[in-house]
Structure formats: structure tokens, C-alpha cells
Biopython code that builds the backbone (N, CA, C, O; Angstrom):
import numpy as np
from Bio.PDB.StructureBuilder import StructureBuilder

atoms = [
    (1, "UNK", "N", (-118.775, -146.152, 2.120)),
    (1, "UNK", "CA", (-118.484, -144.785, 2.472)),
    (1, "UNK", "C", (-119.658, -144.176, 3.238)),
    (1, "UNK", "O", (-119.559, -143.799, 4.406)),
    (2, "UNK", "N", (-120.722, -144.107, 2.545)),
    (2, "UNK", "CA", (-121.885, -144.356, 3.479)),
    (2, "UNK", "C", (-122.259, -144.543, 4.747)),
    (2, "UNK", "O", (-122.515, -143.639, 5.542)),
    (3, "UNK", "N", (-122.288, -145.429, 4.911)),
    (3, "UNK", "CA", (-122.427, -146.324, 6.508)),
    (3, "UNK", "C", (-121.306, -145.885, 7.342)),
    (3, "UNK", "O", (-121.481, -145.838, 8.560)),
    (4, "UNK", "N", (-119.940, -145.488, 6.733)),
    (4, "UNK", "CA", (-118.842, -144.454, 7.408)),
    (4, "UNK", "C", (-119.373, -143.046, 7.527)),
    (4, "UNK", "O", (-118.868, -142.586, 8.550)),
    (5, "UNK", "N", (-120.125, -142.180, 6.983)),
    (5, "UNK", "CA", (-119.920, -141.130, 7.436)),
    (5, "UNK", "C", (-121.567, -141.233, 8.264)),
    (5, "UNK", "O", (-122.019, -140.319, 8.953)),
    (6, "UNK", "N", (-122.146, -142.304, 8.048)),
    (6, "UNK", "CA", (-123.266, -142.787, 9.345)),
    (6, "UNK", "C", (-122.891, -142.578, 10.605)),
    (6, "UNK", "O", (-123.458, -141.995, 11.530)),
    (7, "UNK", "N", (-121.430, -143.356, 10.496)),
    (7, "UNK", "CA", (-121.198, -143.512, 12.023)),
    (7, "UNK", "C", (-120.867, -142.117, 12.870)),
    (7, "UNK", "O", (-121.175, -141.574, 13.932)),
    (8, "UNK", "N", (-119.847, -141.849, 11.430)),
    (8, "UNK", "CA", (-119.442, -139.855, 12.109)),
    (8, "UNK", "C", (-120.954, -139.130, 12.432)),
    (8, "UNK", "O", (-121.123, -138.963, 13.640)),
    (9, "UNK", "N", (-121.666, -138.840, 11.892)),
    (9, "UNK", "CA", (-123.003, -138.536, 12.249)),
    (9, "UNK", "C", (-123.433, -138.337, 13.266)),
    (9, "UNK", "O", (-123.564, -137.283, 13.888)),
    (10, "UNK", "N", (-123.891, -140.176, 13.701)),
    (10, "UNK", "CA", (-124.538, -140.569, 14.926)),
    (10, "UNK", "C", (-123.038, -139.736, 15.822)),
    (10, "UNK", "O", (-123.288, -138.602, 16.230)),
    (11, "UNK", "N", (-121.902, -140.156, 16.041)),
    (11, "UNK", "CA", (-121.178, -139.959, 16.596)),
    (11, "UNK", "C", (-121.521, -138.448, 17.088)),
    (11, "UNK", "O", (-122.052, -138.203, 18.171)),
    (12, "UNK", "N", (-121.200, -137.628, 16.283)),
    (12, "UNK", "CA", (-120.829, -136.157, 16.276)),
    (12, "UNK", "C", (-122.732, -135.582, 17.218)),
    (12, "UNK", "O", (-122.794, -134.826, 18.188)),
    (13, "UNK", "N", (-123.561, -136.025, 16.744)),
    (13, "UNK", "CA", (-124.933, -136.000, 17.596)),
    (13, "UNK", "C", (-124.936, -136.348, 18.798)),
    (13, "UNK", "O", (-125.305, -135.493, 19.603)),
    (14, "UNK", "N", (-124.476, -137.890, 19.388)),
    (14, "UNK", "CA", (-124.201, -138.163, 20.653)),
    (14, "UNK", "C", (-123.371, -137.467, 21.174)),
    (14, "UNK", "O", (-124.041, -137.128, 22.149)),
    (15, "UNK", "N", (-122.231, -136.870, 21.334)),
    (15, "UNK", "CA", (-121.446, -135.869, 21.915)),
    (15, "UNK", "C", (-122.234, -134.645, 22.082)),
    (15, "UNK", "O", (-122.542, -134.272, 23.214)),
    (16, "UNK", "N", (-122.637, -133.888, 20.865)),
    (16, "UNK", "CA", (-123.951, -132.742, 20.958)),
    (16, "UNK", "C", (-124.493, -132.821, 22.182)),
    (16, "UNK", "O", (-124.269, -132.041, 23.107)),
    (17, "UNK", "N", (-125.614, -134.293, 22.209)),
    (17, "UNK", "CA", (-126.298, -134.747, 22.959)),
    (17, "UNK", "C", (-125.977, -134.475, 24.918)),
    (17, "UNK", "O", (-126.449, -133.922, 25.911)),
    (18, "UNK", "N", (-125.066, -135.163, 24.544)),
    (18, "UNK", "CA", (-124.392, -135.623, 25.673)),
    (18, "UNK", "C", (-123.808, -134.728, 26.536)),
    (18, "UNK", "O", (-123.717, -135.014, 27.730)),
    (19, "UNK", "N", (-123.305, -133.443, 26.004)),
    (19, "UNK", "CA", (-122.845, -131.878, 26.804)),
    (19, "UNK", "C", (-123.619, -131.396, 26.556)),
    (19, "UNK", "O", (-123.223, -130.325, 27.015)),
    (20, "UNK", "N", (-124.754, -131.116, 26.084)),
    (20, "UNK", "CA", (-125.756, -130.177, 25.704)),
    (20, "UNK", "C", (-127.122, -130.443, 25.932)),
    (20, "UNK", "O", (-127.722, -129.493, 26.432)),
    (21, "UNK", "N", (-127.731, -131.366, 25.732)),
    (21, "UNK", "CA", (-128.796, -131.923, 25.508)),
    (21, "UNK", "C", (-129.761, -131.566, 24.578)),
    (21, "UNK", "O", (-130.977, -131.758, 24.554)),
    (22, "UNK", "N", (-128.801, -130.871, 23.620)),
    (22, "UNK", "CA", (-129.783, -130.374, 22.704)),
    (22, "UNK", "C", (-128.653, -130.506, 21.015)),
    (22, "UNK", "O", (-127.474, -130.167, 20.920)),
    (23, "UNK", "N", (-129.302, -130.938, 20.209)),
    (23, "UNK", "CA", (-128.398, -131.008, 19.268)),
    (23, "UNK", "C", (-128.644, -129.940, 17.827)),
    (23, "UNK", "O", (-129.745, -129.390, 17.784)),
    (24, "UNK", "N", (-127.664, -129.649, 16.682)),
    (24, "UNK", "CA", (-127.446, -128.662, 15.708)),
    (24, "UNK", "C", (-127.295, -129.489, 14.741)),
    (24, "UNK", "O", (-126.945, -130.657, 14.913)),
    (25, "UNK", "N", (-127.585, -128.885, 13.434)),
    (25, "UNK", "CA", (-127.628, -129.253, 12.195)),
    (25, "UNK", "C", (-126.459, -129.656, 11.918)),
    (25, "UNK", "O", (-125.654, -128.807, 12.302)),
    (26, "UNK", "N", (-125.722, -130.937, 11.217)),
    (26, "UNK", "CA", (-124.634, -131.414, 10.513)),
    (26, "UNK", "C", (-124.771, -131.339, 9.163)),
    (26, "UNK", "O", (-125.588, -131.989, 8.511)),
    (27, "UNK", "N", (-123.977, -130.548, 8.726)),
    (27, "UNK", "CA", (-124.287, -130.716, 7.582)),
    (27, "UNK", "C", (-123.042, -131.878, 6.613)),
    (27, "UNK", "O", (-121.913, -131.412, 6.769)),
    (28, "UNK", "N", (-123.009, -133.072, 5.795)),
    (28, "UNK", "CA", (-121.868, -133.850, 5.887)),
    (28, "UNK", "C", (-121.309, -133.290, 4.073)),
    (28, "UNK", "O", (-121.930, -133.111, 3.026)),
    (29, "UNK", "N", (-119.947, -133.179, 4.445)),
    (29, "UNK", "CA", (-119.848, -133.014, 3.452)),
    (29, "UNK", "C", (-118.450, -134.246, 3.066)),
    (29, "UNK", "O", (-117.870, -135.039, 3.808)),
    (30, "UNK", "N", (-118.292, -133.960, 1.664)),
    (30, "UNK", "CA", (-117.322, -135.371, 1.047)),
    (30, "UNK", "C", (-116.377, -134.681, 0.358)),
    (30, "UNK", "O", (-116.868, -133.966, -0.516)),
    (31, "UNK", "N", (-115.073, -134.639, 0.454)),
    (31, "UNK", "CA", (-113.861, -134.401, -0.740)),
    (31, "UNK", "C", (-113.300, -135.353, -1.087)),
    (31, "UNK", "O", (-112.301, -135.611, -0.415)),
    (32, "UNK", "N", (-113.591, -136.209, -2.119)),
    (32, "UNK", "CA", (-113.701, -137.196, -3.117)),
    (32, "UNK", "C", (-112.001, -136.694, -4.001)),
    (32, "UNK", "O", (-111.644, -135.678, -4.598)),
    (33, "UNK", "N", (-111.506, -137.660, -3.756)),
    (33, "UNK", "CA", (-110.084, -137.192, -4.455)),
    (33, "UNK", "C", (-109.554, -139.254, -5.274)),
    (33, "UNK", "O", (-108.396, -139.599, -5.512)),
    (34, "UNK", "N", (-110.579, -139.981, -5.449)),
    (34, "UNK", "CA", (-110.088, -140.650, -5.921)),
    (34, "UNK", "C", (-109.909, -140.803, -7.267)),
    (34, "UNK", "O", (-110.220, -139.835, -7.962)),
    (35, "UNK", "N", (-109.327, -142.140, -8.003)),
    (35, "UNK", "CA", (-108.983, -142.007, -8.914)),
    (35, "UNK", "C", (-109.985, -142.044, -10.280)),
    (35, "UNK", "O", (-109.748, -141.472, -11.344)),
    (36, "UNK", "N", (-111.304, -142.966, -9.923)),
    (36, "UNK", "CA", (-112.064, -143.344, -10.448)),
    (36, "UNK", "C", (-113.306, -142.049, -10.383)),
    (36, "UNK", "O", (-113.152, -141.048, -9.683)),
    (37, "UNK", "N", (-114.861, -142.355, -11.478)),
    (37, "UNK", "CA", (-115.628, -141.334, -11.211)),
    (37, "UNK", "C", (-116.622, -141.410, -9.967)),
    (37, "UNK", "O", (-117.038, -142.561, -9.834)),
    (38, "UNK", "N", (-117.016, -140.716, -9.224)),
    (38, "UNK", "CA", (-117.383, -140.739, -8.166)),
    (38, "UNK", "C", (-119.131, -141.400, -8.348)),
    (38, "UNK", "O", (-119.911, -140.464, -8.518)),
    (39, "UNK", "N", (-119.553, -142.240, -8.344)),
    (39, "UNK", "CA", (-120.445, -143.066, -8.086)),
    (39, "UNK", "C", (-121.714, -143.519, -7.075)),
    (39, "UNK", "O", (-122.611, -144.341, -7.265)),
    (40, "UNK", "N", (-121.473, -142.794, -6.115)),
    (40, "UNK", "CA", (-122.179, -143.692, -5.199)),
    (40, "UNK", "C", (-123.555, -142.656, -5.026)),
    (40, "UNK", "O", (-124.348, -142.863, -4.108)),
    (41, "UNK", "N", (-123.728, -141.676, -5.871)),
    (41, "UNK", "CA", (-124.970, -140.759, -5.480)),
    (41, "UNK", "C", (-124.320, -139.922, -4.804)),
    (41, "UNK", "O", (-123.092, -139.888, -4.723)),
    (42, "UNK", "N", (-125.399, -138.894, -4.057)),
    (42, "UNK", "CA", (-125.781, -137.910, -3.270)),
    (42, "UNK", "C", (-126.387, -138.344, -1.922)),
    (42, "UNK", "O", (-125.828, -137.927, -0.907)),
    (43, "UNK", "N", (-127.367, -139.059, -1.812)),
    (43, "UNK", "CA", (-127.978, -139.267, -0.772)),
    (43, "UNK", "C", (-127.994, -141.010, -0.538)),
    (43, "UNK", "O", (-127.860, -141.906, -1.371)),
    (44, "UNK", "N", (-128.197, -141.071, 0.827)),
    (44, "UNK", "CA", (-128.202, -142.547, 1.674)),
    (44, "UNK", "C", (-128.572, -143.367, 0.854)),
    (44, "UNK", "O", (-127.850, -144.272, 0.436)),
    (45, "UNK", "N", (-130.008, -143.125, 0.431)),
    (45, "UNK", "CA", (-131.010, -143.982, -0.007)),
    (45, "UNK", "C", (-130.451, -144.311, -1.588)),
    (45, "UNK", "O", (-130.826, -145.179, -2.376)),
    (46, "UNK", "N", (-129.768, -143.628, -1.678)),
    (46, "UNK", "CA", (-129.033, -144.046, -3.205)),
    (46, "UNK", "C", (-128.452, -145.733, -3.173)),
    (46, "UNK", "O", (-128.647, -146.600, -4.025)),
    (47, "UNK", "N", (-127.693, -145.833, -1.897)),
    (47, "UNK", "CA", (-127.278, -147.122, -1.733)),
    (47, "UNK", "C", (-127.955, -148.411, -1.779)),
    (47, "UNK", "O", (-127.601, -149.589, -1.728)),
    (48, "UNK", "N", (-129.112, -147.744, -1.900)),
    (48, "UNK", "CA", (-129.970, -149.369, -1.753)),
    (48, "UNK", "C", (-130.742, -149.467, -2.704)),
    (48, "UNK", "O", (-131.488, -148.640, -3.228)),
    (49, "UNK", "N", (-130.480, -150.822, -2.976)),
    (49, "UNK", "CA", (-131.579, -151.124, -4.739)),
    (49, "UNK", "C", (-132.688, -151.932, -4.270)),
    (49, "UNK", "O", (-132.825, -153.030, -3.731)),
    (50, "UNK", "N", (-133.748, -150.580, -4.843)),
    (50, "UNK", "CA", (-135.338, -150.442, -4.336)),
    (50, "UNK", "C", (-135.738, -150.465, -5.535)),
    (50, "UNK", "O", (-134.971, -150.254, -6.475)),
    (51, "UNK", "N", (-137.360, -150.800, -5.719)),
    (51, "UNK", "CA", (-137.926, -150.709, -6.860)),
    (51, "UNK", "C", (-139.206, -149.163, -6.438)),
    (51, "UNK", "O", (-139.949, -149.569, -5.544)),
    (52, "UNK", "N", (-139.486, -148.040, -6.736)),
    (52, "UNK", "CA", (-139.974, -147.068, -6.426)),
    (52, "UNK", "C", (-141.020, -147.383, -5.737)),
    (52, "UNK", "O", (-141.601, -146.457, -5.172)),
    (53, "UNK", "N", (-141.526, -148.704, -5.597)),
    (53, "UNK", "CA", (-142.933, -148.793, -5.038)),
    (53, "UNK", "C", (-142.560, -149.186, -3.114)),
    (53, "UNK", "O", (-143.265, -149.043, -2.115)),
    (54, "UNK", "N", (-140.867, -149.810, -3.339)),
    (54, "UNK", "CA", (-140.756, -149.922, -2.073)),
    (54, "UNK", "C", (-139.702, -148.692, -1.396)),
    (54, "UNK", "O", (-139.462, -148.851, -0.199)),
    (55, "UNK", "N", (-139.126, -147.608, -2.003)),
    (55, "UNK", "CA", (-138.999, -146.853, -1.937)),
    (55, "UNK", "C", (-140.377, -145.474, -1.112)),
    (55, "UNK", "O", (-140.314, -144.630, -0.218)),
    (56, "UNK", "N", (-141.339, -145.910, -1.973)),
    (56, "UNK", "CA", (-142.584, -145.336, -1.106)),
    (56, "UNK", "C", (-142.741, -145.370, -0.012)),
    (56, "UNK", "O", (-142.763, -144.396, 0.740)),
    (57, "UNK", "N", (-142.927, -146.898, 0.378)),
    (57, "UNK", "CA", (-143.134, -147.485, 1.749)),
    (57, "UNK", "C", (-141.973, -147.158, 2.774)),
    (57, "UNK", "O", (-141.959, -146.967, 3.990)),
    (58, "UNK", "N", (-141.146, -147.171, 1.928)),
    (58, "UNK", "CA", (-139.965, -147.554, 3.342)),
    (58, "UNK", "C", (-139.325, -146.068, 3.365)),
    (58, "UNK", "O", (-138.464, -145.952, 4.238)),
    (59, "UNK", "N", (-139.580, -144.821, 2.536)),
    (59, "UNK", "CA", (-138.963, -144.081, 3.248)),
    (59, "UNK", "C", (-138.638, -142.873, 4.210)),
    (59, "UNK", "O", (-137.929, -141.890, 4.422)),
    (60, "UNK", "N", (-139.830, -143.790, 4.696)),
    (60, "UNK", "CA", (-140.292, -142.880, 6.112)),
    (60, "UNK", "C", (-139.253, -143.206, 7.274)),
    (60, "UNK", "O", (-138.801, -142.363, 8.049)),
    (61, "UNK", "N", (-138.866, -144.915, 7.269)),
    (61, "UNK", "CA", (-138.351, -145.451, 8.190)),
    (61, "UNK", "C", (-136.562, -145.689, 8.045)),
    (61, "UNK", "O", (-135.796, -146.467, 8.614)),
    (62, "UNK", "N", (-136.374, -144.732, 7.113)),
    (62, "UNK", "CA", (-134.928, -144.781, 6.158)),
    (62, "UNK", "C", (-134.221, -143.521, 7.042)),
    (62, "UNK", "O", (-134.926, -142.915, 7.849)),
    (63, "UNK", "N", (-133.102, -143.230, 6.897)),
    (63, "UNK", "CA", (-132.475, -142.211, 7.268)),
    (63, "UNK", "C", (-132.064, -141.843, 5.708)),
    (63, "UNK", "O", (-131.616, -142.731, 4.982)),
    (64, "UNK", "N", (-132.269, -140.248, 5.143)),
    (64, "UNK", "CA", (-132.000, -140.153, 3.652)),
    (64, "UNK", "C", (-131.214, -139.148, 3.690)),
    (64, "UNK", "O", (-131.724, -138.183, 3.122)),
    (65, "UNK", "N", (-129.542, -138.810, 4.376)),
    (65, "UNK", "CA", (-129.441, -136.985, 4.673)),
    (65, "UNK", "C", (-128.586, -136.999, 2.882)),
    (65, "UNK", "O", (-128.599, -137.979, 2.138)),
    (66, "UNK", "N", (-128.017, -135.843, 2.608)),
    (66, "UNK", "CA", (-128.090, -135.563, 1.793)),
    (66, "UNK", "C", (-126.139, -135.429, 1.607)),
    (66, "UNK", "O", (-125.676, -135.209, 2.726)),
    (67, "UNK", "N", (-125.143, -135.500, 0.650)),
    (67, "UNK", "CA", (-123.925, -135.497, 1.281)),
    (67, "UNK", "C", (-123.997, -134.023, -0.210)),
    (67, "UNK", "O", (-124.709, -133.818, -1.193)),
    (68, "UNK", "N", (-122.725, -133.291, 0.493)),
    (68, "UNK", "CA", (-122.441, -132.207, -0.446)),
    (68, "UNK", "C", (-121.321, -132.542, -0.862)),
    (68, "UNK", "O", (-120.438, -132.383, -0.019)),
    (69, "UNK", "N", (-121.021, -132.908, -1.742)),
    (69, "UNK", "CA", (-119.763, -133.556, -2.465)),
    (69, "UNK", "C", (-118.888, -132.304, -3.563)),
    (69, "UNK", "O", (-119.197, -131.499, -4.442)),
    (70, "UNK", "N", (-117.401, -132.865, -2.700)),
    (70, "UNK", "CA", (-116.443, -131.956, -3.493)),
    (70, "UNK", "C", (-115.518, -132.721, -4.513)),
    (70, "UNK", "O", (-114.592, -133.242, -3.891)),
    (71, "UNK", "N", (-115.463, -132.919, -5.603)),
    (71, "UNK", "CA", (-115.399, -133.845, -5.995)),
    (71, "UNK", "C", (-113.922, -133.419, -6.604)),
    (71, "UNK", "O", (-113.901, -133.109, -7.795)),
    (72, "UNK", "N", (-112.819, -133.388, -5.939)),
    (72, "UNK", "CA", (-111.809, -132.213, -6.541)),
    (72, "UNK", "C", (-110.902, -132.833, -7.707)),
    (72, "UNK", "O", (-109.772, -132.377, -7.882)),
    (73, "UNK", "N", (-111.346, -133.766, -8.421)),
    (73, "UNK", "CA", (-110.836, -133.680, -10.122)),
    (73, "UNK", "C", (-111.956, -133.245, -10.735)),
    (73, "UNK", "O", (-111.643, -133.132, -11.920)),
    (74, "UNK", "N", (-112.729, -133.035, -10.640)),
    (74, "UNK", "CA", (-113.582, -132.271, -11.602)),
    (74, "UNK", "C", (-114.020, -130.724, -10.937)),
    (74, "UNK", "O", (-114.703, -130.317, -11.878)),
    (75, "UNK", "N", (-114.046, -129.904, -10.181)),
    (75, "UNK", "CA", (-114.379, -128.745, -9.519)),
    (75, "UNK", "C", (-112.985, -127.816, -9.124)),
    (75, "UNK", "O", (-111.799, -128.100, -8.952)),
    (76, "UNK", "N", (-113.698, -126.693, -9.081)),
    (76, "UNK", "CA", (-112.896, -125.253, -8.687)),
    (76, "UNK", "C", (-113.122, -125.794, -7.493)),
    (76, "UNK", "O", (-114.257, -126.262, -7.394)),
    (77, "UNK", "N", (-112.393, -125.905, -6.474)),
    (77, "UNK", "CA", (-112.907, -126.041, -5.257)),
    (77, "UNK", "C", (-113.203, -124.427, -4.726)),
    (77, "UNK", "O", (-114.255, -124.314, -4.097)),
    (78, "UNK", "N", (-112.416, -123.193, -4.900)),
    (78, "UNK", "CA", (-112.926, -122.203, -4.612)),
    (78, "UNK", "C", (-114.396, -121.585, -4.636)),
    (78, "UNK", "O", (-115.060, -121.078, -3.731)),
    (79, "UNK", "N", (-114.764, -121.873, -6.435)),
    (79, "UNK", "CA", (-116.199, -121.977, -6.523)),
    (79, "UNK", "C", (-117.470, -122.159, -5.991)),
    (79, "UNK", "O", (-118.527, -121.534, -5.905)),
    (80, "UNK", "N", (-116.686, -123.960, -5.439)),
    (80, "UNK", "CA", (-117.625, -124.301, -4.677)),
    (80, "UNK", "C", (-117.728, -123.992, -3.538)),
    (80, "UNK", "O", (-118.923, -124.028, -3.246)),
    (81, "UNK", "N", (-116.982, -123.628, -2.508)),
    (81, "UNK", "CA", (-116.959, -122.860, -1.694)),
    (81, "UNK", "C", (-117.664, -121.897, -1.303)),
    (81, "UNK", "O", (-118.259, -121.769, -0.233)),
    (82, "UNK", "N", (-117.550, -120.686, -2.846)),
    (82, "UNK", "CA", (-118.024, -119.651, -2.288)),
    (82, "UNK", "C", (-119.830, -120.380, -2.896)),
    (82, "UNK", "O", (-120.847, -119.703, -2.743)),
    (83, "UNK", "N", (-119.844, -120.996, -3.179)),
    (83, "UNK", "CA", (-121.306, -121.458, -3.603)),
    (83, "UNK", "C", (-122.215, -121.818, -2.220)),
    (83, "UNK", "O", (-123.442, -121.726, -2.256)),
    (84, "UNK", "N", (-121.728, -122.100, -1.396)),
    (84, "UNK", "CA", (-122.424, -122.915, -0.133)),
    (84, "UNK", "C", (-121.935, -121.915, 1.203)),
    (84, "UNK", "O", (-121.768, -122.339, 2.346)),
    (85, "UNK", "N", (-121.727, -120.288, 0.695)),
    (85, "UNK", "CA", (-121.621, -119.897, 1.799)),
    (85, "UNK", "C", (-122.622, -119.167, 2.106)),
    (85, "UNK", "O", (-123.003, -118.525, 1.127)),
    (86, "UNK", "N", (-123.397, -118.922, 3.310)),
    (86, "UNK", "CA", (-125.207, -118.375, 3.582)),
    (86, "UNK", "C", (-124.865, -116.980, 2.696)),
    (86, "UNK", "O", (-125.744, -116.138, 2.507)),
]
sb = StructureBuilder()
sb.init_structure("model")
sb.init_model(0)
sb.init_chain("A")
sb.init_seg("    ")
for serial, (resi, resn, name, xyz) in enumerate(atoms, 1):
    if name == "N":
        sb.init_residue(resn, " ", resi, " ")
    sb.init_atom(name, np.array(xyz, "f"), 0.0, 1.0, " ", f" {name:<3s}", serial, name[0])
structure = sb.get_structure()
């Protein structure tokens, strides 16, 4: 799921890029509607099994963005909503 919303990312930046030459904050978000509990973390770096010492080193050279997850069997989705509005 990960490495999928990687690609939307890069994607959605190169277009930015590409009419603009200047690019804006993405912020990614997830509505999680499966059946099982949602697992995979919050952030990139969740996906990869590091031991903290190489976690140190490497995550300068990592991409780590952060996903805002709606996880809609467990949440008001309204709630959350109004939770993440400026």
C-alpha cells in the first residue's frame, strides 16, 4: 500500500512540477475500509525492519512522509474531519 501511494506522490509532484515549476504540500491521506485491523503503521519507514541503530544511519536517505489514516470501522469519520481542519 505503501509503495502505491509512493507512486501517487511522486506522480501528483511531477505534474506540479511540470505546469508550474514549483511544487505544494501533499498531504496523503488513507480510508482504510478493510476487513481486517489496519496494520501497516503511520509512516513509510514503518515498512521496513530496521534495528534502531540502522534506522539512525539511514534515515536521512529514506523518504518518511507521514499517512493520515481514516480508518472507517473504528472512527466518526465526521470527527475526524472536523479534527484536521486549519
Amino acid at each position: 500500500m505503501y509503495i502505491q501511494l509512493l507512486g501517487y506522490l511522486t506522480e501528483i509532484y511531477q505534474n506540479q512540477y511540470k505546469n508550474v515549476e514549483s511544487i505544494s504540500i501533499v498531504i496523503p491521506f488513507v480510508f482504510y475500509h478493510g476487513e481486517k485491523e489496519w496494520k501497516l503503521g503511520n509512516r513509510f519507514l514503518d515498512q521496513f525492519v530496521l534495528t534502531n541503530q540502522e534506522i539512525d544511519i539511514l534515515k536521512e536517505f529514506m523518504p518518511n512522509f507521514k499517512i493520515d489514516l481514516f480508518d472507517l470501522k473504528t472512527i466518526e469519520l465526521k470527527d475526524k474531519l472536523e479534527s484536521i481542519i486549519f
